[in-house]
matplotlib code that plots the C-alpha trace (Angstrom):
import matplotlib.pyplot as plt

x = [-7.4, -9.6, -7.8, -4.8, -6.3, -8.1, -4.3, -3.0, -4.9, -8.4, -11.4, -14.0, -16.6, -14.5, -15.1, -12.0, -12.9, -12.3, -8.9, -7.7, -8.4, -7.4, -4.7, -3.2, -0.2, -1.6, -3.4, -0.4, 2.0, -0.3, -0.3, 3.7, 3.8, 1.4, 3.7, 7.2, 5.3, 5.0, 0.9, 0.2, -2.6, -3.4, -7.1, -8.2, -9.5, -13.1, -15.1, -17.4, -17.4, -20.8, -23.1, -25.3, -22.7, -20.7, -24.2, -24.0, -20.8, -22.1, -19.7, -22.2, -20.9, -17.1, -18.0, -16.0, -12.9, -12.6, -13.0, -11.0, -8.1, -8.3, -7.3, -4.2, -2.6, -3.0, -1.5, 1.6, 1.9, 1.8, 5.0, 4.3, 4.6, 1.4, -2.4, -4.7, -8.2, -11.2, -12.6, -16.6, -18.8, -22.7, -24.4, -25.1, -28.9, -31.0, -32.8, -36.6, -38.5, -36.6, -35.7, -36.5, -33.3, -35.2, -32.7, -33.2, -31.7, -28.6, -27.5, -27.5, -25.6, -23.1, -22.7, -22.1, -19.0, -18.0, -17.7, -15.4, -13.1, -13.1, -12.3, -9.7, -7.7, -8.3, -7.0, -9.3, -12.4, -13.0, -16.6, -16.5, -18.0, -21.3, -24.3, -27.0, -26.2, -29.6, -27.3, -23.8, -25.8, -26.4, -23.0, -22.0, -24.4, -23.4, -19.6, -20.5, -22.7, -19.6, -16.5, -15.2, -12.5, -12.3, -14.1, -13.3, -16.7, -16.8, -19.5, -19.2, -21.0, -21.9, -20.9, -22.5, -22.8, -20.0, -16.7, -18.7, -20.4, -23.4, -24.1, -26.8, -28.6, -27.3, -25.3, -22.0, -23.0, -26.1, -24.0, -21.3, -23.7, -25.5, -22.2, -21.0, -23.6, -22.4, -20.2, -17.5, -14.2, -13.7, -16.2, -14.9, -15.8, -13.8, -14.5, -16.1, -15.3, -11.5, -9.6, -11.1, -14.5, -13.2, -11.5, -15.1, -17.1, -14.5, -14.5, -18.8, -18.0, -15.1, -17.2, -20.0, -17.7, -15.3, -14.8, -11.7, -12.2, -11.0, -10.4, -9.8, -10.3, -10.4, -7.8, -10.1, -12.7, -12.0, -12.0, -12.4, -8.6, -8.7, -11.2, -9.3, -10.2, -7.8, -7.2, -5.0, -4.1, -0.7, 0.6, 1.3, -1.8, -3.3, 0.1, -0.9, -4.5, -3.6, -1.3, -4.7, -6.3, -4.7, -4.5, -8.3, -8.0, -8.1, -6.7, -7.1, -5.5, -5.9, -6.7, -9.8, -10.1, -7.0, -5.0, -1.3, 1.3, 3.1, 0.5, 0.5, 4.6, 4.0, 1.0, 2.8, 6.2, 3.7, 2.1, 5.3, 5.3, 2.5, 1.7, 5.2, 2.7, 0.2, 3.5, 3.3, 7.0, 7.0, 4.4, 5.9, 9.3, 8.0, 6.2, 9.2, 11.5, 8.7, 10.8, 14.5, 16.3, 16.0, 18.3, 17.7, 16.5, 17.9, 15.5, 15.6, 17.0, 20.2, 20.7, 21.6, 22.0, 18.9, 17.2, 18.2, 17.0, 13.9, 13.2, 13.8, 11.2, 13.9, 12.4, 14.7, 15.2, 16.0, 17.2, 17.2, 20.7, 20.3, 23.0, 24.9, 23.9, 28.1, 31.2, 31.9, 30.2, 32.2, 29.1, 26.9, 29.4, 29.6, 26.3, 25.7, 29.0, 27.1, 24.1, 25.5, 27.0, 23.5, 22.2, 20.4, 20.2, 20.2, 20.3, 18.0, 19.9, 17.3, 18.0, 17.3, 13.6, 11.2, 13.2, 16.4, 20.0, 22.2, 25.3, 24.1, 22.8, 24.8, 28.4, 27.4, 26.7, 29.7, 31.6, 29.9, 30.6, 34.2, 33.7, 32.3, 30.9, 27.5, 24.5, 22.2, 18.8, 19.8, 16.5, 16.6, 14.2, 12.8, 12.6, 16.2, 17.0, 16.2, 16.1, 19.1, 21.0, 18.8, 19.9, 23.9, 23.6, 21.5, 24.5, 27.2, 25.1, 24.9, 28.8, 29.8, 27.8, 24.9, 21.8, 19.0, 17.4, 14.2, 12.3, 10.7, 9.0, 9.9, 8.9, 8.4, 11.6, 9.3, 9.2, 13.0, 16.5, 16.2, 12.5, 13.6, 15.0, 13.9, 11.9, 12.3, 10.0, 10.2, 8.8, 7.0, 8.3, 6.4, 7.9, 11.3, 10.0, 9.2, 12.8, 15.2, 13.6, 14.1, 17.6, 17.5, 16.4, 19.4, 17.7, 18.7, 15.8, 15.0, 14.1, 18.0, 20.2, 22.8, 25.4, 24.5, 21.9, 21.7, 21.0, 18.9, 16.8, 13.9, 11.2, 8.7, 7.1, 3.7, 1.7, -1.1, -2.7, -3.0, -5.5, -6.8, -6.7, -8.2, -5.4, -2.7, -4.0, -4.5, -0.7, 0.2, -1.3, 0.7, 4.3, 3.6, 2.5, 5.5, 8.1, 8.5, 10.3, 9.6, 7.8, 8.7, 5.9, 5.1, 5.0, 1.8, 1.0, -2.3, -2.3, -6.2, -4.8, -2.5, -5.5, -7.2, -4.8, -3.9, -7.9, -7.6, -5.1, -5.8, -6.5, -2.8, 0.4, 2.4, 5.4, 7.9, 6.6, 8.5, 6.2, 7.2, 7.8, 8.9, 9.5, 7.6, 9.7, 7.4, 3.5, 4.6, 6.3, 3.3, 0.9, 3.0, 2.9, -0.9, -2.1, 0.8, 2.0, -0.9, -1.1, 0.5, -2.3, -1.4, -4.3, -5.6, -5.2, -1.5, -1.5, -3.4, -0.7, 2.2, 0.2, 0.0, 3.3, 4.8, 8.6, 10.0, 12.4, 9.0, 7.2, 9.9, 9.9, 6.5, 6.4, 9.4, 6.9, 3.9, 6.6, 7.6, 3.4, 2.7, 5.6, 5.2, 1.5, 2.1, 5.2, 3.6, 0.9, 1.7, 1.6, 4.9, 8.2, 10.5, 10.4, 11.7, 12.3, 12.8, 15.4, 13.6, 15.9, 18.6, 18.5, 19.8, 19.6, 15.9, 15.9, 17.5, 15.1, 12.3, 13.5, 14.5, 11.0, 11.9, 14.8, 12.8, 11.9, 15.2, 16.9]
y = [3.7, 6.6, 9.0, 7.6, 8.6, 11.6, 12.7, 12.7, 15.0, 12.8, 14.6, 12.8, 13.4, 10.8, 7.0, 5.8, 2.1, 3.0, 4.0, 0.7, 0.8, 4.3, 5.1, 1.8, 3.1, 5.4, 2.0, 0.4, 3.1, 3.5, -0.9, -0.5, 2.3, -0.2, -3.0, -1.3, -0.1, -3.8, -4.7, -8.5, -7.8, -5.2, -4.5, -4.5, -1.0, -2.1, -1.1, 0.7, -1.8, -3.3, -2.7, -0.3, 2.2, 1.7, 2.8, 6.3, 6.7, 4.8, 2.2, -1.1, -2.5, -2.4, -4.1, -7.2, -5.3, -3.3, -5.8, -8.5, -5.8, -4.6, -7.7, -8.3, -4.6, -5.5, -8.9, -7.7, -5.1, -7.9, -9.3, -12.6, -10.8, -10.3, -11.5, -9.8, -9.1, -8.7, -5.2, -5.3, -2.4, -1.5, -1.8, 2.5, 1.6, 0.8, -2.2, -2.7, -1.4, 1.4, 1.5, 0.4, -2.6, -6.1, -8.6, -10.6, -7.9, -6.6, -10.9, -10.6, -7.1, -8.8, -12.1, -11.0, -8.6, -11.9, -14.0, -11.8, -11.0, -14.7, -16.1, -13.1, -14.7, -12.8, -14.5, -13.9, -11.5, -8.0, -6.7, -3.5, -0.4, -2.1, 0.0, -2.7, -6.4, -7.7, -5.6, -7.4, -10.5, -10.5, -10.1, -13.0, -15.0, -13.8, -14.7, -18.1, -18.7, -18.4, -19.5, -20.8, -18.4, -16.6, -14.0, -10.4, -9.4, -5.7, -3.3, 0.3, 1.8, 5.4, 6.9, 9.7, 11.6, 12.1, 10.5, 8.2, 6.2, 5.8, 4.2, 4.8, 1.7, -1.8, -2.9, -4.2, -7.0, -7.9, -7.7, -10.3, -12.3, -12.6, -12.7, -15.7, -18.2, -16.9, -19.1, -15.8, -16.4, -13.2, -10.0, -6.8, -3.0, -0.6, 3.2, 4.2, 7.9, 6.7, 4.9, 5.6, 4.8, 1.1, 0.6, 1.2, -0.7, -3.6, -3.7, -4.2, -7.2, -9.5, -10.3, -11.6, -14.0, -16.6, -15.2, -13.8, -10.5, -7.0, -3.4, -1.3, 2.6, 5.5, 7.9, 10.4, 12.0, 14.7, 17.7, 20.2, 22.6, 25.1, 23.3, 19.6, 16.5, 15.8, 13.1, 14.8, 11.3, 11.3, 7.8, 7.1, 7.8, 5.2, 2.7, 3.0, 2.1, -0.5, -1.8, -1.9, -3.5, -6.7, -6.3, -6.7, -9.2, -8.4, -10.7, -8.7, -4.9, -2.4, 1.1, 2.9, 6.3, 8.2, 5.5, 6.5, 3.9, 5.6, 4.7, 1.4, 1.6, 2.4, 0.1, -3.1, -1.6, -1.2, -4.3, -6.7, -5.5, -7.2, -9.9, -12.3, -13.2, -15.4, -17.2, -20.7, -20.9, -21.4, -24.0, -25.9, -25.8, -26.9, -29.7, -30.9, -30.9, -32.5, -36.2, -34.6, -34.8, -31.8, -31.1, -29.7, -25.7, -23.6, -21.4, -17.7, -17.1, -19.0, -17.0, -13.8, -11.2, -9.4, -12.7, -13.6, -10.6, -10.5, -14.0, -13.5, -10.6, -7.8, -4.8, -3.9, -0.9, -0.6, 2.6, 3.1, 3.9, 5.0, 3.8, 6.6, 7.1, 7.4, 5.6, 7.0, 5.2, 7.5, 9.3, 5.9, 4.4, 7.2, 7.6, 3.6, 3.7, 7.1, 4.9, 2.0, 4.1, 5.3, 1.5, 1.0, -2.8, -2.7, -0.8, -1.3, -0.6, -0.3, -1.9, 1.0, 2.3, 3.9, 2.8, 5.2, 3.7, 4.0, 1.6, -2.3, -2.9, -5.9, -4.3, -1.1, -4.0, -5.2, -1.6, -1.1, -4.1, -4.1, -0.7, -0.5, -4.0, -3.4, -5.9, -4.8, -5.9, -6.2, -5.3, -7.5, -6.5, -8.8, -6.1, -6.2, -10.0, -13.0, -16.5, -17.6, -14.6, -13.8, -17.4, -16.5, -13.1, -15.1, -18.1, -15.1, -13.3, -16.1, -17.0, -13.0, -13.6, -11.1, -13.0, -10.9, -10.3, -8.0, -9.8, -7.0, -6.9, -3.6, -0.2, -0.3, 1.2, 4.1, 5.7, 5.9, 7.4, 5.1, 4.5, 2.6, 0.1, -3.8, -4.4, -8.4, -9.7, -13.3, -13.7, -11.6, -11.0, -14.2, -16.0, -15.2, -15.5, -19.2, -19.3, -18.5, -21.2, -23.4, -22.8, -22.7, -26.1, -27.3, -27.2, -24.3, -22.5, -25.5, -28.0, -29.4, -29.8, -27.3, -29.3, -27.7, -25.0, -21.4, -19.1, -16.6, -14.4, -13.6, -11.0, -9.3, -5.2, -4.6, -1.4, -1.2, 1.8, 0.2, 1.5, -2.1, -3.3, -7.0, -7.2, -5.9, -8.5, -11.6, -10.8, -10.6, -14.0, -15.5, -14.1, -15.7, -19.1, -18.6, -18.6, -14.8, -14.4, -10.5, -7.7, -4.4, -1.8, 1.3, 4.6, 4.7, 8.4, 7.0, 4.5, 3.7, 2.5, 0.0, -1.2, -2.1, -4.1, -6.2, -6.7, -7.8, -10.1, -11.3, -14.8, -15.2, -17.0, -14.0, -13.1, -10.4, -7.1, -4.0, -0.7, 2.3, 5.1, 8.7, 11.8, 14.8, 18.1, 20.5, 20.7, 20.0, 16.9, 15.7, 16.9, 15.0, 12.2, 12.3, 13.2, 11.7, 8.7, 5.8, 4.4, 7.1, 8.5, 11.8, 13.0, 16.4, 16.8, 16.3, 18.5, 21.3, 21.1, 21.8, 24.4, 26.3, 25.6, 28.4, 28.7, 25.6, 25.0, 24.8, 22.7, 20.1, 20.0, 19.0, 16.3, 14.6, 15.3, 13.5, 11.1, 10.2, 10.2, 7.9, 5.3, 6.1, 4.9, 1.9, 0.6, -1.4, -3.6, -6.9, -7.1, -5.0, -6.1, -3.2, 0.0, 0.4, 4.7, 6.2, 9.5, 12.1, 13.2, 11.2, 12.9, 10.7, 13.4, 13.5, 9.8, 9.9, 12.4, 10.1, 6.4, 8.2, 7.3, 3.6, 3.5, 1.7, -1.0, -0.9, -1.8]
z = [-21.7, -22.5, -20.3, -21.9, -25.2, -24.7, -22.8, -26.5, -27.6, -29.0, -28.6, -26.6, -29.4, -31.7, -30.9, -29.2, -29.7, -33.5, -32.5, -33.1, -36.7, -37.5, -34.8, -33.8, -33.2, -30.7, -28.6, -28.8, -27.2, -24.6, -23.6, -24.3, -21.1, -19.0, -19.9, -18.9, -15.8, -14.9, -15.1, -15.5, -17.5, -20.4, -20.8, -24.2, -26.5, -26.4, -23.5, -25.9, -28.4, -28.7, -31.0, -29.1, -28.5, -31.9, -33.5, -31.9, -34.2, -36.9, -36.9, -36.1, -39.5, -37.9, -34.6, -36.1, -36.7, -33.8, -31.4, -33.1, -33.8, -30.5, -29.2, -31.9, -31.0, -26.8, -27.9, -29.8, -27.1, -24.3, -25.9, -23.7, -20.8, -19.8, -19.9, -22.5, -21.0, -23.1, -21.7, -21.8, -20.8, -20.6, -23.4, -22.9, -22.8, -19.6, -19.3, -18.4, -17.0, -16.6, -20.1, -23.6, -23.8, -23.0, -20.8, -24.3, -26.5, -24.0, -24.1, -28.0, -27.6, -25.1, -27.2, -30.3, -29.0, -26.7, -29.4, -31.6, -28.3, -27.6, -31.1, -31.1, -29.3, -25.3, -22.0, -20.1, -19.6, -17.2, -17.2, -15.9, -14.9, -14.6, -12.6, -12.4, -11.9, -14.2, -16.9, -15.9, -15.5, -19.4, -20.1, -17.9, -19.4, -22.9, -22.2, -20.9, -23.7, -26.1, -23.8, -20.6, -20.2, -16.6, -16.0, -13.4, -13.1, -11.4, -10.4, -10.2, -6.6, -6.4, -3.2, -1.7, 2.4, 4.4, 4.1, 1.6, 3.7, 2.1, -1.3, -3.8, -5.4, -5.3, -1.5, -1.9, 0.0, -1.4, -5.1, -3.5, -2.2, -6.0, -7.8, -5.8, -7.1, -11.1, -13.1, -12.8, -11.2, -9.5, -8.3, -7.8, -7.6, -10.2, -10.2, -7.0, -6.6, -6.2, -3.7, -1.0, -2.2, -3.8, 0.0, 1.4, -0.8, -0.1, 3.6, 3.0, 0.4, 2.1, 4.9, 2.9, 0.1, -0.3, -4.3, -4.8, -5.3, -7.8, -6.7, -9.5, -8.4, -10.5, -9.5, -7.8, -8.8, -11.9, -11.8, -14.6, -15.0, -17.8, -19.6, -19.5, -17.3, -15.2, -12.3, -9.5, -6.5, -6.3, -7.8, -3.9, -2.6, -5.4, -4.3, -0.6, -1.2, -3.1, -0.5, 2.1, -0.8, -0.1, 3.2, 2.8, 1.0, -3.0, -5.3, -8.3, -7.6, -11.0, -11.7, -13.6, -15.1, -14.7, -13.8, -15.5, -16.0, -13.2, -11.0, -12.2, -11.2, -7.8, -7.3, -7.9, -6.1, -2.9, -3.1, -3.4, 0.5, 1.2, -1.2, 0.4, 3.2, 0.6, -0.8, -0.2, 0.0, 4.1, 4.4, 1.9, 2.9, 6.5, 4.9, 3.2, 6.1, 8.7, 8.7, 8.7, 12.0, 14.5, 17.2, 20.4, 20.6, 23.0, 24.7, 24.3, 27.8, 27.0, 23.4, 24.4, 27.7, 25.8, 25.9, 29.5, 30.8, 29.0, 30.3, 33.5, 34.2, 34.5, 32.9, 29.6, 28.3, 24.3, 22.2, 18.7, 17.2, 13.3, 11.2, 9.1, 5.4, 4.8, 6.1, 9.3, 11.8, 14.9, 16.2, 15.9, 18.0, 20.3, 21.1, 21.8, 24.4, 25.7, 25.9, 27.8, 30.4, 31.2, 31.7, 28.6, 28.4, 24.9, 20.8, 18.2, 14.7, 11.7, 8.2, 5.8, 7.6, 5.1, 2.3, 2.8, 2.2, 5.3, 6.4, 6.7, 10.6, 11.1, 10.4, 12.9, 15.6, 15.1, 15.6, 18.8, 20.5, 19.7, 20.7, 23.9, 24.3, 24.0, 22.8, 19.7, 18.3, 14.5, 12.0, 9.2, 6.6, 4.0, 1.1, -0.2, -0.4, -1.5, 0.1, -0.5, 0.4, 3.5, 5.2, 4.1, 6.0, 9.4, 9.1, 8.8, 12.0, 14.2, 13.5, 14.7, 18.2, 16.5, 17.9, 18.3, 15.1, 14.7, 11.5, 9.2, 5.7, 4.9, 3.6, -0.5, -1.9, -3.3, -0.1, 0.2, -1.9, -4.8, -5.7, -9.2, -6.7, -7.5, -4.4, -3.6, -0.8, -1.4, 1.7, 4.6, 8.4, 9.3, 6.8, 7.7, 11.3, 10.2, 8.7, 11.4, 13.8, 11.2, 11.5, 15.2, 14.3, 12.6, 8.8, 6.4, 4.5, 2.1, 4.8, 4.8, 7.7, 8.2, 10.5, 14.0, 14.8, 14.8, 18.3, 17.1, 19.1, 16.5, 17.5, 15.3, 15.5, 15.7, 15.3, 17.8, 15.9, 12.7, 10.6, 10.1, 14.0, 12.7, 9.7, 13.0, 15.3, 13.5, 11.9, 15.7, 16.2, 13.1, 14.3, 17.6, 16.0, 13.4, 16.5, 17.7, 20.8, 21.9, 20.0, 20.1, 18.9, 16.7, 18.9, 21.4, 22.4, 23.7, 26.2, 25.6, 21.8, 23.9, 26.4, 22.7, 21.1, 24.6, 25.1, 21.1, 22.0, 25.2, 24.2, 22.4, 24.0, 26.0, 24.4, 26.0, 24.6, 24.9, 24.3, 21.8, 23.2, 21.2, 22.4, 20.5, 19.4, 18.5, 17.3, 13.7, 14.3, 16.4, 13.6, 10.6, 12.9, 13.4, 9.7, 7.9, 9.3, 9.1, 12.2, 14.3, 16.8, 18.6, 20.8, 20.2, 24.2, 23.2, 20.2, 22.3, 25.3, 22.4, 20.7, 24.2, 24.8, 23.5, 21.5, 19.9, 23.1, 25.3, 23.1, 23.6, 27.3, 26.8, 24.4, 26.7, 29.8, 27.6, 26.7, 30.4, 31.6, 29.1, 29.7, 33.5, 33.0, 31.1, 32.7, 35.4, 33.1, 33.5, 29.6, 28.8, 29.4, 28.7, 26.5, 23.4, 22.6, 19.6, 19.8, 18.1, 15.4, 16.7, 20.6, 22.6, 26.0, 25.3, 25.6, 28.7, 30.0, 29.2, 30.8, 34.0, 35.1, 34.8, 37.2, 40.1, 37.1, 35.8, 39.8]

ax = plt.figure().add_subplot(projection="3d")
ax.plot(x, y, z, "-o")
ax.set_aspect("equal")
plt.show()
């Protein structure tokens, strides 16, 4: 809100609390843009509004107004649409024996400005921005002294050293621990040097608490251009971040200073990606259909030559095909009949990866095997349908002989050609995972019966160099539990990241697993990879051979030489089933450079 402000030209010597009497129309133009940028909650124009800080300006004798107006403008803003939180900050004094401000005298501060929010007419309550927790313990007591509406309680850490890994005053897990014996209904960080620091200081609290708990960054940290304050993350760095936020495990995802509705856009566009896998919808449905009659399931060796060879211990080879972003399909089809006469068992066609439009997976399938004859892994991706239209295209599928089916969430549709795009997600991977056995079952996605059963082959990716290894294996574990029948993973330049996630996942059912493997062009694309692409792990010992390489022509000898020593060396663990190689931009000759170390596998 104050950046907001302050953006529009408000000098930062004025009160911007008293905004809401004197410039409403400038407080409510600023909820309207957090509105249309789709936030679930507005925070109210009174995070300075206590009597403390109002005295500084000398408006004590308006605390009644501000506060109770500052509510109406968010509410007529909100339009019904969303949640109105009463915003509370320090009292701008320190408490004893540090300062002058008794615990007494910071309750009264906090109850009197409660009690006007409250009888105002606010949803619910976010304390924020707190340094001490004696302080924000006040002000929970003060709002539970005058309601029982929820509270989002939230500290603000100062981070400090390298890479901000160590934290001045109060330990985030020492303030969880507290926090979680309050009469609050969710603890949080907001601030925090940016996103980074809020990601930090929530990987040191989700260990320690069953709370549900807020991450509300700042958007960096400021810095000082030509006199002005300005906030310079990217609205996708702040949307990835909060993407990992709940992976963590955050319920309640906002922003701080600097925070633009834009931001706010992104955010919830990134987290939509992630947040199908806490629906309900699956474990309901599967509840629901636990007494209708099942008929027999075929086992994934009798669904499809992919799945018979898989099955049967034959090593299996899989390419990527892309899809073409316009109608002619000729060079797609070309390049799988090219592919089959060089004994590839099989085509992997994506459903729009990272977000970019191309021709649907299932009708290039169908060109190349009336084409040339040839089987194909079909992605289906979770991000552009819902429910009911995802189990139309699986019947429609199934009917055309297209039984493999790759089950993916989905890249937000920010990263792609049409970032305004409605991003569905009504369920995750393992949902849909959960979804096409049910069909295999006989029951359609409501728990019904469908008259017969569906074939389907359903695997699932996996990204051994996650970022998050924990989050990557225990998602591993659920795709395996929800049904998946072979996995095919990210790109693995490092064999040691491999031995980690199989060591991670010893313990787990074995499912056929077929490794990534993609051929490097040049150092540039190895160093995008490495420092761009989360996840993506390109050793420096890699990244030295291509810098010594030489022109552009001998860099790409080497990365298909690195390319055929790494699949060379993990070929024979008794873990991996097959390969699965990505063409670097869409070389299929470099492909076949690379799986020529396989053919004694492949015989």
């Amino acid at each position: 809100m104050g950046t907001e402000i302050y953006a529009r030209g408000v000098f930062i010597n004025r009160c911007y609390d008293e905004l809401n009497l004197s410039q409403p129309d400038t407080v409510k133009e600023i909820h309207a843009a957090y509105r249309k940028a789709g936030a679930d909650v507005l925070t109210t124009n009174t995070f300075g509004a206590n009597r403390l800080r109002l005295s500084a300006h000398g408006l004590e004798d308006r605390l009644v107004d501000i506060n109770a107006t500052g509510v109406r403008v968010a509410r007529e803003q909100a339009q019904g649409r969303c949640w109105v939180a009463a915003s509370m900050g320090p009292t701008g004094g320190l408490l004893a024996p540090v300062g002058k401000l008794t615990p007494g005298e910071a309750f009264t501060v906090f109850r009197e400005q409660a009690e006007v929010l409250a009888n105002a007419g606010a949803d619910l309550f976010v304390l924020e921005t707190f340094a001490r927790m004696p302080e924000l313990w006040q002000a929970v007591r003060a709002v539970r002294a005058v309601c029982d509406l929820p509270i989002v309680a939230c500290m603000s850490f100062t981070l400090v050293g390298p890479g901000q890994a160590q934290i001045e005053g109060e330990a985030p897990e020492e303030a969880a621990r507290t926090a979680s014996k309050w009469p609050i209904d969710v603890f949080g960080t907001n601030c925090s040097n940016g996103p980074r620091g809020v990601q930090h200081v929530l990987e040191r609290m989700v260990g320690v608490t069953d709370m549900k708990l807020a991450a509300m960054p700042n958007a960096g940290l400021p810095q000082m251009i030509e006199g002005r304050t300005l906030y310079l993350a990217a609205p996708e760095y702040m949307a990835e971040h909060a993407r990992r936020f709940v992976q963590l495990g955050a319920s309640v995802i906002g922003g701080c200073c600097g925070t633009t509705p834009d931001m706010i856009r992104q955010m919830r566009g990134f987290i939509r990606s992630v947040a199908a896998e806490r629906r309900p919808v699956v474990a309901e449905v599967v509840e629901k259909s636990a007494g209708v009659p099942q008929v027999q399931v075929s086992h994934p060796s009798e669904k499809s030559e992919f799945g018979k060879r898989l099955y049967s211990g034959k090593w299996v080879v899989s390419v990527e095909l892309d899809p073409p972003r316009g109608v002619d399909a000729v060079k797609a089809v070309e390049g799988a009949a090219m592919l089959q006469a060089a004994g590839i068992d099989v085509v992997n066609i994506a459903d729009g990866p990272r977000a970019v439009a191309r021709m649907g997976p299932a009708s290039l399938a169908q060109l190349v095997r009336q084409h040339c004859g040839m089987e194909s892994v079909v992605h289906y991706c979770c991000r552009d349908r819902n429910l009911l239209g995802m189990q139309m295209d699986l019947l429609g599928a199934n009917a055309l002989g297209l039984r493999n089916i790759l089950a993916i969430t989905g890249d937000p549709p920010k990263m792609g050609t049409y970032p305004n795009a409605t991003a569905v997600f009504d369920i995750d991977a393992i949902g849909l995972i959960s979804f096409i056995q049910m069909m295999n079952r006989g029951l359609d996605f409501s728990g019904q019966p469908i008259g017969g059963k569906t074939d389907l082959l359903v695997g699932a990716g996996c990204n051994p160099g996650h970022f998050d290894l924990d989050l990557e294996v225990g998602r591993f574990g659920k795709k395996i539990e929800a049904g998946a029948e072979y996995f095919f993973s990210q790109p693995v330049f490092d064999s040691e990241v491999l031995w980690r996630f199989f060591e991670r996942t010893k313990d787990l059912p074995k499912v056929p697993f077929l490794v990534g493997i993609m051929p490097l062009v040049s150092l540039k694309n190895a160093e995008f990879l490495h420092n761009e692409v989360p996840g993506m792990q390109v050793p420096a010992s890699i990244r030295r051979r291509l810098a010594e390489a030489g022109d552009k022509e001998a860099q790409r000898r080497v990365g298909i030489e690195v390319a055929r020593e790494a699949l060379r060396e993990m070929m024979n663990h008794p873990r991996i089933s097959g390969t699965y190689v990505y063409p670097p931009f869409g070389s299929y000759k470099a492909v076949l450079d690379v799986i020529d170390v396989t053919k004694e596998r492949r015989a």
